[in-house]
Structure formats: structure tokens, C-alpha cells
C-alpha positions in Angstrom: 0.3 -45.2 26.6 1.2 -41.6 27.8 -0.3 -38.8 27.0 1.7 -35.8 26.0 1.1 -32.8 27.0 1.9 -29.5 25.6 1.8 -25.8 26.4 -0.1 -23.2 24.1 2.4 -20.6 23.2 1.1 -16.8 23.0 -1.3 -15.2 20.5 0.8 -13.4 18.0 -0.1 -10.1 17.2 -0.4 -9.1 13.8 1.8 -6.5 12.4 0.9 -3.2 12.1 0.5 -2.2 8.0 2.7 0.2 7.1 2.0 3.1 4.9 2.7 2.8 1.1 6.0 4.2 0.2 4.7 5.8 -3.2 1.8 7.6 -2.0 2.2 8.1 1.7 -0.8 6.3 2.6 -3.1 8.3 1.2 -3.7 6.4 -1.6 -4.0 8.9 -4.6 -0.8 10.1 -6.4 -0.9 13.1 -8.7 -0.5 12.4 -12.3 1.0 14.3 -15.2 -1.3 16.1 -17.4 -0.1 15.9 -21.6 -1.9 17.6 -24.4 -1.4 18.1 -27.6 0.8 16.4 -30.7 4.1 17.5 -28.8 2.5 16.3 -25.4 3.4 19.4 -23.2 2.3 19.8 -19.4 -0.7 21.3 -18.8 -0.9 20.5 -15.0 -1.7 17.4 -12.7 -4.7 16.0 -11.6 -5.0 13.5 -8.6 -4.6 9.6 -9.7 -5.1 6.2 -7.7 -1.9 4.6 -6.6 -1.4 1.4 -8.2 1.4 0.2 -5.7 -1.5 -0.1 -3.4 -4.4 0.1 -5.7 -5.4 3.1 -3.1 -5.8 1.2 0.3 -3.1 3.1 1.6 -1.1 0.2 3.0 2.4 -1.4 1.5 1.8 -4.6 0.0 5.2 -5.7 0.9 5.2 -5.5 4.7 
């Protein structure tokens, strides 16, 4: 019986991850501060992204 004999294709390369849409790869967002019983703004403070969960990278490339 033959033998077949086949050709190795090329490594692929992986894809280069793309930055996170919501947080622009920097993986902290700033978050609304609320206080009080009529929950006004007070200011913002510096949150993790939870599109990426703060690696910075889209999840959806």
C-alpha cells in the first residue's frame, strides 16, 4: 500500500488582542459616586472594568 504524503501548512499567528472598548485598555473605568437618601453625585472614584474584568483586552476579539 502507498503511503501518502502531505505538506505542513504554515504556523498561524495568533491575533493580536485588541483593547477593551469600555475602558480603553486600561482596565479601570470611573464609577459614579451616590450619597445620601436622594442619592446625589458626590464625585467618581476609579472602578475595575467588568467587560474585561481589568486585563485590558476585548473578550470578544
Amino acid at each position: 500500500m502507498a503511503r501518502k504524503t502531505t505538506t505542513r501548512s504554515a504556523a498561524k499567528v495568533p491575533a493580536e488582542p485588541s483593547a477593551c472598548t469600555s475602558c480603553k485598555g486600561s482596565g479601570q473605568v470611573a464609577r459614579t459616586v451616590r450619597v445620601g437618601r436622594r442619592q446625589r453625585v458626590v464625585g467618581q472614584q476609579e472602578g475595575l472594568c467588568l467587560t474585561c474584568l481589568g486585563s485590558g483586552l476585548d473578550p470578544n476579539a
